[in-house]
N, C-alpha and C positions, 0 to 999 in steps of 0.2 A: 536449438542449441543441444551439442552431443553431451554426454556428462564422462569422462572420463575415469574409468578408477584404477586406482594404482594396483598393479600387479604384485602378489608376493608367491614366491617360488618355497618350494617347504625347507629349502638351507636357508633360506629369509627367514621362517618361520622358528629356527630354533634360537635368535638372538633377539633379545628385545627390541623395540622398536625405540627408535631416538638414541642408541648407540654410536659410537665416535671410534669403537674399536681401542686394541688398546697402542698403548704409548711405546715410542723407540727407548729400549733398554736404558741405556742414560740418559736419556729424558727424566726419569721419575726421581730414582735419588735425590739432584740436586735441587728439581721442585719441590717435593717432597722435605727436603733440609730447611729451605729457604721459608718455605708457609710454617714450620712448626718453631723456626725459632724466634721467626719474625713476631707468634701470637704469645711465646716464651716469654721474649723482651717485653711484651705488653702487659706481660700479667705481672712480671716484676717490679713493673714499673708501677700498674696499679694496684699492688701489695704497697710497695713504699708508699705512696698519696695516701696510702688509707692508713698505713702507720704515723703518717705527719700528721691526718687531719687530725686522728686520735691524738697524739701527742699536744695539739696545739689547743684541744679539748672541742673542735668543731665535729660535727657529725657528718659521716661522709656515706651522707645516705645518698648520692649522686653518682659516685663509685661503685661501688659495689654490686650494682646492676651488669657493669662492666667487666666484672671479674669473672662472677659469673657466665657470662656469655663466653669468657675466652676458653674458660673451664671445659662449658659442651660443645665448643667447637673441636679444642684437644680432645675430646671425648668422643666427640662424632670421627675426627681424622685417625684415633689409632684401631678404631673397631672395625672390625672385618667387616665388607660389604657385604649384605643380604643376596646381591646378583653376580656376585664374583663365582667363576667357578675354577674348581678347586680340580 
């Protein structure tokens, strides 16, 4: 059995490997709109649950994990990428 290896050419070499290239011009905007308000509504919305639980004097320690996470996803989406070149 022969073993084949994949071939990389050195303009291969200068993009990382598992690359998709990047996106058509209007493509990104409205994706880009639709992911951050979509995680926006979310966090507003578990802002309010965690205002009601408070208020109703439950502990909304079930929540909170949730808010969080929307937090560093916002946080990971608006920070410059490490492999973006500039």
């Amino acid at each position: 059995m022969e073993v084949i290896e994949p071939t990389r050419t050195p303009a291969d070499a200068q993009e990382p490997a598992g690359t998709i290239g990047p996106l058509p011009a209007g493509f990104v905007g409205p994706l880009w709109l639709i992911i951050v308000s979509g995680l926006v509504v979310f966090a507003l919305g578990n802002a309010l649950a965690i205002y009601l639980l408070l208020a109703s004097g439950k502990d909304p320690q079930e929540v909170v994990p949730l808010v969080t996470a929307v937090v560093g996803v916002l946080a990971g989406v608006l920070v410059p990428s490490p492999v973006a070149r500039r």
